[in-house]
C-alpha positions, 0 to 999 in steps of 0.5 A, a space after each residue: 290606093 286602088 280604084 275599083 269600078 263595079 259596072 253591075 249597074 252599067 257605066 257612062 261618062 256622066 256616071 264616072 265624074 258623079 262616081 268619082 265626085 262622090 269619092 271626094 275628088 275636088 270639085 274645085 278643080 273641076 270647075 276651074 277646068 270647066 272654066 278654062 276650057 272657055 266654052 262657057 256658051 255651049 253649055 252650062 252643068 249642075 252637081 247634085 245629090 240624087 237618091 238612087 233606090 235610097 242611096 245618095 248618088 251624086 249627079 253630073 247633068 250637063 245641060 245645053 242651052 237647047 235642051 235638058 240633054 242626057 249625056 252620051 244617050 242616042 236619044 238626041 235625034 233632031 237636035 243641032 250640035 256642031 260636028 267637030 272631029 278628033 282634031 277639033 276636039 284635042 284642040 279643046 282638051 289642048 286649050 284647058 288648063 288641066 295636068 298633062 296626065 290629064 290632058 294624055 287621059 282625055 285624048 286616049 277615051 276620045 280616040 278609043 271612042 273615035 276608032 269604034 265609030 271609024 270602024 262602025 260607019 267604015 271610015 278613015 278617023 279623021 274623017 268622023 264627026 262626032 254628032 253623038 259623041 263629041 257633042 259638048 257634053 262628051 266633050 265636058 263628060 270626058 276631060 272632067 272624067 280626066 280631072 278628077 281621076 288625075 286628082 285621086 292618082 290611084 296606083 291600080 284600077 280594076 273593072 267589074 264585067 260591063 253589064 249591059 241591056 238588050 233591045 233598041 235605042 234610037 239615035 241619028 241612024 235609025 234604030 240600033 241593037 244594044 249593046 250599040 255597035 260603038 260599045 262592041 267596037 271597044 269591048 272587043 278592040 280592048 278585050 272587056 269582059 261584058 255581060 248583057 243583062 234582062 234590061 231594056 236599054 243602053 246600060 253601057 254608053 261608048 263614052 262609058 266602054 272608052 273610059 274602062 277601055 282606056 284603064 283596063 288592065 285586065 287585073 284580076 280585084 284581089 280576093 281581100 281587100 279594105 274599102 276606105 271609101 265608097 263613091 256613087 254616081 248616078 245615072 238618068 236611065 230608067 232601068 231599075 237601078 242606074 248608079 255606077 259604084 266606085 270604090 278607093 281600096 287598098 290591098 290587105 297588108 298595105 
């Protein structure tokens, strides 16, 4: 079976784990991921069904024990995390009793994340803090993400082009255009095909661009195809439709 990302609607770390809960990857080994990872103080998550424009989504929340956080959003200034870097987070994903591909898959979205951001702020990749990013809701967004992909083991992932909105958002530094200088990072490091939208506002988060970078082919979808199954997974922007669709096909003749 194949996996297919449709990002018409955008996509971010929040979006793929409820997509691909949706889909019917296990839940139950999520949570025992979650356990693992033995930071139980830091944050706290809620899995719900959610009406997207009528569609049943499911939704992801992560909720830090200061506030109602929005995922990987640069809507967060004035709140205190800690900073950790690149080697602080591989040693959490180290820590988690999860699969070794999944444990490979974490670390690859984190470094594509933290090489964008290297190049952005003009520093060394060691040198980054993750004030935004490896916050511990990217942290729970990500090696989720990982868990339940390894679960479903798809053969072959497709992407749809990344659509994103235009405008500003505000975060740590100011004002940033969007697509945010993160998501241009990726999309030109990895070649992703992307199209910005009427929208105003982040459709495309750099946790969403590192987890298409990271298992982006450039396959073409084939012509046919059968759908065997359909998840939704909700967003919390308030553009006009945030839900990230993800389809388990098979070729025709399979």
């Amino acid at each position: 079976m194949n996996l297919y990302f449709e990002c018409k609607s955008g996509i971010s770390g929040d979006m793929s784990v409820g997509a691909l809960l949706d889909l019917g990857a296990s839940q139950e080994k999520l949570e025992k991921a979650l356990a693992s990872m033995k930071l139980d103080n830091e944050f706290n998550y809620v899995i719900s069904k959610k009406a997207v424009n009528a569609i049943m989504a499911t939704d992801f929340d992560v909720i830090l024990p200061e506030h109602h956080h929005q995922h990987d959003t640069h809507e967060h200034e004035g709140h205190h995390h800690i900073h950790r870097n690149l080697d602080d987070v591989n040693s959490i994903i180290d820590k988690a009793e999860i699969t070794d591909n999944a444990k490979n898959l974490a670390k690859k979205i984190f470094k594509i994340v933290a090489e964008a951001e290297a190049k952005v702020h003009g520093k060394d990749i060691k040198e980054v803090h993750f004030h935004e990013v490896g916050a511990i809701d990217s942290i729970v967004d990500i090696v989720s993400f990982a868990v339940l992909f390894d679960d479903i083991a798809p053969e072959k992932v497709y992407f749809s082009t990344l659509v994103d909105g235009q405008g500003f958002v505000t975060c740590q530094h100011g004002k940033m255009p969007v697509p945010v200088p993160a998501v241009c990072e990726i999309a030109a490091a990895y070649d992703l095909p992307l199209h910005i939208s009427d929208n105003n506002g982040e459709m495309v988060t750099p946790t969403g661009a590192a987890i298409a970078a990271a298992l982006y082919t450039g396959e073409k979808l084939p012509q046919e195809f059968i759908i065997k199954k359909t998840g939704y997974g909700s967003g919390k922007r308030p553009y006009e439709n945030p839900v990230l669709r993800v389809m388990l096909i098979k070729e025709k003749g399979e």
